[in-house]
N, C-alpha and C positions, 0 to 999 in steps of 0.2 A: 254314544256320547258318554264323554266320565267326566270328573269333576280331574280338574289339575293338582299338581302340587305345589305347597306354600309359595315354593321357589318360581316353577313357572306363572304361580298367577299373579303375584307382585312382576315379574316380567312381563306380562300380556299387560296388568296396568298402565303398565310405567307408558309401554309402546304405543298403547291406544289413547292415552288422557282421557279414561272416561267417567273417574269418579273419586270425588275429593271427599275425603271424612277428618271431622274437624270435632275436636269436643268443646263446646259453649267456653269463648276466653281461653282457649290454648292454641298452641299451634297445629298447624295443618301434619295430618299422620301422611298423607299420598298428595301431593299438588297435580292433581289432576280433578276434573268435570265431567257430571251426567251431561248428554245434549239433550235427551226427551227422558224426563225421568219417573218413575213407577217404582211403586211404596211411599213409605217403608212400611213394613208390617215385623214385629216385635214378638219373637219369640222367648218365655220366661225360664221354661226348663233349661234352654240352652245356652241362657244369655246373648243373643246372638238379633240383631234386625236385617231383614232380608232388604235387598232394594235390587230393580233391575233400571238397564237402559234399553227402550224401546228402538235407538237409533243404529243400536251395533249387534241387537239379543244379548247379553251377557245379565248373569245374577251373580249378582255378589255379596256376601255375607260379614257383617263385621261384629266386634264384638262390643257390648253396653258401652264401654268406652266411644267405642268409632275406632277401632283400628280394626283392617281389612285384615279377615281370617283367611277368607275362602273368593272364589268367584269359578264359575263353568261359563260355556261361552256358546255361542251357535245358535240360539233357541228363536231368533226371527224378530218381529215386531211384539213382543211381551206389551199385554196392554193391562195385567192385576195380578196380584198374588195375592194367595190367601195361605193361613195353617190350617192343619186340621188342629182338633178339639185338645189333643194329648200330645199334640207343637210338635211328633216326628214327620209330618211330611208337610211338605210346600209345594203347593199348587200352583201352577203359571198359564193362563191364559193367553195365547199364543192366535191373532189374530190371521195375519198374511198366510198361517198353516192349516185354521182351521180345526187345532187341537188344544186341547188342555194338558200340560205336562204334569206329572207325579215327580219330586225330587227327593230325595233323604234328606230332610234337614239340615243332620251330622256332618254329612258331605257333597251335598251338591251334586250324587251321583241320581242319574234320572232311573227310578224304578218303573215308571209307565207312561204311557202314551198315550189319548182317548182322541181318537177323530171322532168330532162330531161333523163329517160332512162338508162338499166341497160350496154348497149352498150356504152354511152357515157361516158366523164371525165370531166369536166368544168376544165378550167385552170385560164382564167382573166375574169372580169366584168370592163363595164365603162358602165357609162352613159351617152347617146348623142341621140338626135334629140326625147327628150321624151319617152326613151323607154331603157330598159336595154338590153344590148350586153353582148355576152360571148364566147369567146373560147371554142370549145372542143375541145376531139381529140378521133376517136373508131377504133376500132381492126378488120380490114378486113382477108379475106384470105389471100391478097394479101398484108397484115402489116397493119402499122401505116395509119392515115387520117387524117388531122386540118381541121377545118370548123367554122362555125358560127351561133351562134343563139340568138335569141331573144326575149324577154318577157316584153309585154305587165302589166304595173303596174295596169291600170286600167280595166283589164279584172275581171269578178267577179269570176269566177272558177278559181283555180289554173292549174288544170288540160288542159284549154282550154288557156292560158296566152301563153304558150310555144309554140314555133316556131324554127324547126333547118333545116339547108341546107340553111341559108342564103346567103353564097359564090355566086357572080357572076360568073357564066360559063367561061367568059374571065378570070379569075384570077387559075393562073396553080395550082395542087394538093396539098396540102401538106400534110407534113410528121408529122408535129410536132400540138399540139394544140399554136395559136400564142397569142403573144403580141398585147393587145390593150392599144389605146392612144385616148384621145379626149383633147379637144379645147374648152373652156367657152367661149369664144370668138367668134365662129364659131358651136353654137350650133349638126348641124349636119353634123360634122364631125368626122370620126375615122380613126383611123391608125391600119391597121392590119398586123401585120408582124411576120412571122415564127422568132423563134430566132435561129433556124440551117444553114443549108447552102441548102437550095430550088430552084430550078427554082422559076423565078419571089419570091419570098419572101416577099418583102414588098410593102405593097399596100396602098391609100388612096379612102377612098369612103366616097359618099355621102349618109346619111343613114337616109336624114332629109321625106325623101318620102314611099311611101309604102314598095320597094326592093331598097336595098341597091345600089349605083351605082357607079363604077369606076372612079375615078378624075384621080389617077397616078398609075402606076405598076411598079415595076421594070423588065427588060426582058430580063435579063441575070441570070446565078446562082450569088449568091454570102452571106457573111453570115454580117447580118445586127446587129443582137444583139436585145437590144433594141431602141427603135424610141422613139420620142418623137415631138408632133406637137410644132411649134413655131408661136403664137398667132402674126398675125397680117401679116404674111406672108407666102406665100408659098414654106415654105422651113422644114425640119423635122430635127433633130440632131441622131447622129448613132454613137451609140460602143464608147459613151464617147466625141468623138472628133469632127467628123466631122460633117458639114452640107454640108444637100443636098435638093437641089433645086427638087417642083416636079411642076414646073409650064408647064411644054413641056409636061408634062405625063409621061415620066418618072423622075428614079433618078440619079441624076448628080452633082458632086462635087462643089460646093459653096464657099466652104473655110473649115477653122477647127479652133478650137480653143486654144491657143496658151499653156493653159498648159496641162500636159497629164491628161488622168483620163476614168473610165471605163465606167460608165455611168452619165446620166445627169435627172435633172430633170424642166420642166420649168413651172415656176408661171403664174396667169392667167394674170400677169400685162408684161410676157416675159421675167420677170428676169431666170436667167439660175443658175441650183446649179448642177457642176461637182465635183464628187466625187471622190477621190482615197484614197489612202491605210490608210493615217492619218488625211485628212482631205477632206476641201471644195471647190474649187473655183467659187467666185457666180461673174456671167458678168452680167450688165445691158444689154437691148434689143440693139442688135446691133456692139454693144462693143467687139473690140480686144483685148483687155486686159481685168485679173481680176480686177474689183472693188474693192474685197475685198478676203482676202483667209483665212480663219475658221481653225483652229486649234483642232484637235479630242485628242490630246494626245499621247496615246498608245494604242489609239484604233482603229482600222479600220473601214471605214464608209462602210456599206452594201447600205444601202437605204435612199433616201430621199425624203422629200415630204415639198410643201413650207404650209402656213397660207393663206388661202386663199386672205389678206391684205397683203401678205408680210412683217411683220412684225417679223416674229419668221421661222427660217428652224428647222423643227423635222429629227434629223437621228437616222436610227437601225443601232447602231457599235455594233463589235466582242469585248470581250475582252477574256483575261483566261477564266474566268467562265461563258461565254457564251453572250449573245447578250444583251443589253440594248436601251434605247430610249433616247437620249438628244439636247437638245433645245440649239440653236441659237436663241439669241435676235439682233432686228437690223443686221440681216445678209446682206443687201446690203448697209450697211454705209460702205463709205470709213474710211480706219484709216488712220488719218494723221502722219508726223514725226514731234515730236517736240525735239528740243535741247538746252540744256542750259549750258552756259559756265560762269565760276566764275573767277576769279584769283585764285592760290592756295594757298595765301597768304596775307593779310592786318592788318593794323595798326587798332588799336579802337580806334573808333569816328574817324573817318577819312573816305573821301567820297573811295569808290568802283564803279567800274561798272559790270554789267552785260550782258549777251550778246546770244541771240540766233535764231531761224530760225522756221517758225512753214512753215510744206510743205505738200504735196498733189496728188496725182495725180487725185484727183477730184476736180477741181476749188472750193478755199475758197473764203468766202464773202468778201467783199473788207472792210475795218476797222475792221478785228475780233480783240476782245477781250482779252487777256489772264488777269487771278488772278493771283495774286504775294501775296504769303507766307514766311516770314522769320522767321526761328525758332532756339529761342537759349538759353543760360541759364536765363537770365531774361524771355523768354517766350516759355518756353519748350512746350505750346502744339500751338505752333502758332501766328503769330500775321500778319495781312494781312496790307498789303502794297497798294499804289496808283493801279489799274488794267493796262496793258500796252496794246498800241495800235497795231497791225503788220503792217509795211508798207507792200506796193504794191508788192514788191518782196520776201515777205514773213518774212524778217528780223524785228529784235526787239531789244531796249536797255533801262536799266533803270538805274539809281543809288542812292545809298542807301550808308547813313551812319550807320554802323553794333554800337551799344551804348553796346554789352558786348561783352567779348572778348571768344575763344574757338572756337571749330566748330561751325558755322556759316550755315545754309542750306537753300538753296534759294527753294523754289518749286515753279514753272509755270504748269497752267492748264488752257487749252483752254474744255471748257465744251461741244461743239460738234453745230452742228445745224444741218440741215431738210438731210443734205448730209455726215453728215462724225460722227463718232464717238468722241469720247473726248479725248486725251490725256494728259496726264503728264509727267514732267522731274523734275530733281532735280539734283544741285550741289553740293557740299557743299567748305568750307572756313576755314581756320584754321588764328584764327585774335587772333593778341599777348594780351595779358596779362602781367602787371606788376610782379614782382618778390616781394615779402616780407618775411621777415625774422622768421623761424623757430627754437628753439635750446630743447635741451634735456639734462641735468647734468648726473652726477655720471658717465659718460665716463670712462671706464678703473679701475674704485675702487675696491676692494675686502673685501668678507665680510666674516663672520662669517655662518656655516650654520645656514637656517633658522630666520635669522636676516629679518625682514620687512621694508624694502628699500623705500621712498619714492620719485618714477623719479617728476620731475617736467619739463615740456613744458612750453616754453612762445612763445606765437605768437603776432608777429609783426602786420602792421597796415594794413587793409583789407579792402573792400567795403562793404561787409554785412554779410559773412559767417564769422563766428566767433567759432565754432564748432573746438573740434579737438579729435582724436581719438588716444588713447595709446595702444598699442599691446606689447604682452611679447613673446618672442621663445626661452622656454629652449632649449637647446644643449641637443641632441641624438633624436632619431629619432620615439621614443615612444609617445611622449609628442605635440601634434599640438600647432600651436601659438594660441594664445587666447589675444581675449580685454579684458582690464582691467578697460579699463575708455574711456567715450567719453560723451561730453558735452561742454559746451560753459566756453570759458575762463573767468576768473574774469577780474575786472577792471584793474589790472593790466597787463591781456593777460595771466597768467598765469593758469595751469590746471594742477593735482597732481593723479599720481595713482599709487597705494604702491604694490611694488612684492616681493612675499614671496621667500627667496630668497637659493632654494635649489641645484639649479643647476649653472652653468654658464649660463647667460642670454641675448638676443639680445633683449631690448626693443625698440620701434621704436614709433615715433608719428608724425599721418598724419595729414596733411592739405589738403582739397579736393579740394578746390581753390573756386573761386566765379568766377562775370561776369568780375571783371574787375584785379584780382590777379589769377594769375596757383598755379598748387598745388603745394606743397611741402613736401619730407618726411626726415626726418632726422633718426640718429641710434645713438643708445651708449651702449655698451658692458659692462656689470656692470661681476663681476666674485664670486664665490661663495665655500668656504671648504667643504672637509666633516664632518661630525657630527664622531669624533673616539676617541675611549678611550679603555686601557686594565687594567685589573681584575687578579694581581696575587694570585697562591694557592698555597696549602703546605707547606708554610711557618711557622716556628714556633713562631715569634713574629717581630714585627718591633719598631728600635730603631735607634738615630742616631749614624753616623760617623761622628763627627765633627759638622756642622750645615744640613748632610743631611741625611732624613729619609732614611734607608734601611729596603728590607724585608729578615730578618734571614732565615739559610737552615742551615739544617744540610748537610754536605758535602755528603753523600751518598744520598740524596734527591731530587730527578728530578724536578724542579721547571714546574707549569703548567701556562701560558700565554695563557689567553683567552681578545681577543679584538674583539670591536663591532665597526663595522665602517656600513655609510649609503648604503646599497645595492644596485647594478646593474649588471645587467647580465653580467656574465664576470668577473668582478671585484676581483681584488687581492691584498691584502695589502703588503708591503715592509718588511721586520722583519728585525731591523738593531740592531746587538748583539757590543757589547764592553766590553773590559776588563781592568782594573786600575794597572799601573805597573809604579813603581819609580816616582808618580807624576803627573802620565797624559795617559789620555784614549786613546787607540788603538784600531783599527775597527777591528772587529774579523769574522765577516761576517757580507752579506746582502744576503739576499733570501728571491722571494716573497710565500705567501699562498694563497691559493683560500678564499674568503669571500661566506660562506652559505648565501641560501636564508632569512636565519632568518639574517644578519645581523653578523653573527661570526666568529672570524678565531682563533681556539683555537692551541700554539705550547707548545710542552713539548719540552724544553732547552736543559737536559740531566743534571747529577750530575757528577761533579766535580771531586772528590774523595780524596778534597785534603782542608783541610782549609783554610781560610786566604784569599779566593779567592773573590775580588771584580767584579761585572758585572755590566753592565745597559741595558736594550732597548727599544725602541720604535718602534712605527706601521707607516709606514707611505702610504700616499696618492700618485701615481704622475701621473702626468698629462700625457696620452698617455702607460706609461710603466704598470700602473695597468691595462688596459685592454680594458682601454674605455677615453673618452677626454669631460667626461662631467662635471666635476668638476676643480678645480685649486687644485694644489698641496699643501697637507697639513699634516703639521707635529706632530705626537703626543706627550703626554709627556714622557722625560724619566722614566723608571721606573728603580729603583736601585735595588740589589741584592749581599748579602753577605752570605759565607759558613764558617760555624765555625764546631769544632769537633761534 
């Protein structure tokens, strides 16, 4: 077996979807998922944390970031990985085979092989007192068995390296293959503990000598979980919470730790990382309370493992589509609270104050720092301010004269130092601005259809924006507003944009304001006819009565009236008929007709039957009763009408 190249192993990735590496708040390096996942385990020399997938064999190596360096493939059901002491090899317990793999760190190529036996199962690998350790567990008549074994790195035979039964006699049976734990700090030492419920269960031995030797036992049943050593004293962490003391030789309650969480894992510098369902709580050595508490999301924290510097926590979370890897930076900085308070109101160019509080529950440095940024419309991406000092009780004040007016936003940032993370806040201010004068003509006029209207704007006297924008909103609901003009006023302030004018129109023109004038929009409703006229036929000649033209009809002859008015859905023209008797016109009817999509509404009158007979009519427009209220009411011409024999 060998380890692949960059190329093909980001190709075996991609193919398989087995493993998504994501650094804390960035985005995803490979969009792929562990299905059973094992690790990670954090190598410092290399910069590099291993993690395998039990459901396909593959180890894969990425680098403190989380982006995939390396991965080798084939290796079975992988159920732990361990380093050695000086982080060049990686060890892989290999359960379905029955062996423990030897890897090259650097490259993922397998240096060795160790069957332990078609009886046995390895479950965990550590390394402690020069020498690799490993859980198994084999199949008696009588069940289940956990025990212990060992392998010699520096044996030249693979075959001859292996050593199993290393369980001290005084340590009761177990059931289960257990959890191991070691201590950089206390080279040989390990923690061997059943993770079921055992007589004696969890044990501490010394394992720096030839056989392994008893420090602590526990001597009752009871069920431990996982253990974990805590570097620089004699005490272990169990099932998330508690600590227990194994200095008497046995284990015995110590205290717990104050928030819940299932398991724990602890750095070689004692820092402590408790896990539960969304996130982290990392204590410093000793510490009641969290330092700090890490935030996963929506994802569930499986596993964790610190940087051997403490610098970076790696955890295996659950999501939907399966398990990924993501990185904590700075995981035992305290995060401070900062707060910032404004007025919600101010005058420009007029002093303000500011006001806030930067806190801790990690001792800050005595004179920290904060930056002060104010940003506004003269300085839209910023503009920094004197730095402010915190007094002793954490408190802070500055004040600043705001020079343009508008939201105003204060921003403080304390940048962090050797203890605590950085934070930021921000207010913001809402600071007056002057009023100046906006106007727009032709208010209320009516026009002709189709007449080219030109609005004029003038704007009053401003600080620097001199820009102004005209917008038109024909009436109905077809038609979006639309610009028509935007540009900078002339020397007079005035700015001109002509609307073609077929509808009834709300034209509108803004002023967007400046630093030291607010905006302003004004309106003027300009109104608009329609375009109509009618077409009479069948008549046999036109002449006048008196000074007005008439169209002749012979009395038995249906006069035809066709009229073209501007089209909208809906729309229906008025037909207002009259007749001439003794002197003066009498309304004879009004009824409206529907207007075609072309634009027509053709009526046939009816004949008469009788000569001598005077008519007139017209088409008309109105506003609301045609159909629609997009136009202003408009009258057409009369049209005359005589019947002779």
């Amino acid at each position: 077996m060998r380890s692949t190249s960059a190329a093909t192993a980001l190709a075996v990735l991609f193919s398989s979807a087995a493993l998504s590496v994501v650094a804390a708040g960035g985005a995803a390096a490979q969009p792929a998922t562990m299905a059973q996942p094992v690790g990670p385990v954090a190598d410092d020399a290399l910069q590099r944390v291993f993690v395998a997938d039990r459901a396909d064999g593959r180890i894969m190596a990425t680098d403190f970031n989380g982006t995939l360096v390396d991965l080798n493939v084939g290796f079975g059901q992988v159920r732990d990985l361990a380093l050695s002491a000086d982080g060049t090899a990686l060890y892989a317990a290999v359960a379905d085979r029955h062996e423990i793999v030897a890897l090259d760190a650097a490259t993922l190529d397998v240096r060795a092989r160790y069957d332990i036996g078609v009886d046995a199962s390895p479950r965990e690998v550590a390394f402690a007192g020069g020498r690799l350790w490993f859980s198994y567990r084999t199949t008696g008549a009588d069940g289940f068995h956990g025990n212990l074994g060992v392998i010699d790195p520096a044996a030249a035979d693979p075959a001859s390296a292996v050593t199993l039964g290393q369980l001290p006699e005084t340590v009761a049976p177990y059931y289960n293959a257990a959890v191991l734990d070691t201590d950089p700090s206390t080279p040989g030492l390990l923690a061997f503990t059943d993770d079921g419920d055992s007589p004696g269960a969890a044990n501490v031995l010394d394992v720096s000598g030839t056989a392994p030797q008893v420090v602590a036992k526990s001597t009752g049943r009871g069920f431990y979980g996982d253990v974990d050593l805590v570097p620089g004293t004699s005490e272990v962490l169990s099932g998330g919470t508690r600590r227990l003391s194994y200095a008497s030789g046995d284990f015995t309650l110590a205290g717990e730790l104050t928030d819940p969480g299932s398991k724990t894992d602890v750095s070689p510098s004692g820092l402590i990382a408790q896990s539960y369902l969304q996130g982290v709580s990392v204590y410093r050595p000793g510490a009641g309370q969290p330092v700090r508490r890490l935030d996963a999301g929506d994802d569930n924290v499986v596993e964790t493992a610190w940087a051997p510097d403490s610098s970076r926590l790696f955890a295996v979370v659950g999501t939907d589509l399966g398990y990924r890897l993501k990185v904590f930076t700075g995981p035992a900085l305290n995060v401070p609270t900062l707060t910032v308070g404004a007025p919600a109101t101010a005058a420009r160019a007029k002093s303000l104050t500011v006001t806030g509080k930067l806190s801790a529950t990690v001792p800050l440095p005595a004179g920290a720092k904060l930056a002060v940024t104010r940003t506004d419309l003269d300085s839209p991406s910023g503009k920094a301010l004197a730095a402010v000092t915190v007094k002793a009780d954490g408190t802070y004040s500055f004040t600043d004269t705001p020079p343009a007016g508008g939201t105003v936003t204060y921003k403080v940032t304390y940048a962090g130092d050797t203890e605590h993370t950085g934070a930021t806040a921000s207010d913001k201010v809402t600071v007056s601005r002057g009023a100046t004068s906006l106007s727009l003509n032709n208010n209320g006029k009516l026009y002709n259809y189709g007449t080219d209207v030109k609005f004029t704007a003038h704007l009053g006297a401003t600080y620097k924006n001199r820009t102004v924008e005209i917008w038109a909103d024909p009436f109905g609901g077809d038609k979006p507003k639309k610009l028509i003009k935007k540009g900078t006023v002339n020397s007079s302030g005035n700015i001109v944009g002509t609307v073609d004018m077929t509808r009834d129109t709300t034209v509108t023109a803004v002023f967007t304001g400046d630093a030291r004038h607010a905006p302003k929009t004004v309106k003027a409703t300009a109104f608009a006819r329609v375009k109509v006229s009618t077409a009479v036929s069948k008549h046999y000649r036109t002449a006048k009565i008196g000074s007005t033209s008439y169209y002749w009809f012979h009395k038995n002859t249906d006069p035809l009236l066709t009229t073209t008015m501007t089209y909208y859905p809906g729309r229906q023209q008025r037909f207002d008929l009259q007749v001439y008797y003794q002197g003066s016109w009498y309304s004879l009817d009004s009824e409206y007709f529907p207007v075609g999509t072309n634009g027509k509404s053709a009526v046939s009158l009816g004949a008469p039957g009788e000569a001598g007979v005077r008519a007139r009519m017209r088409s008309v427009y109105v506003n609301g009763s045609s159909g629609d209220t997009v136009n202003s009411t408009t009258y057409g011409a009369w049209k005359y009408l005589y019947f002779s024999n």
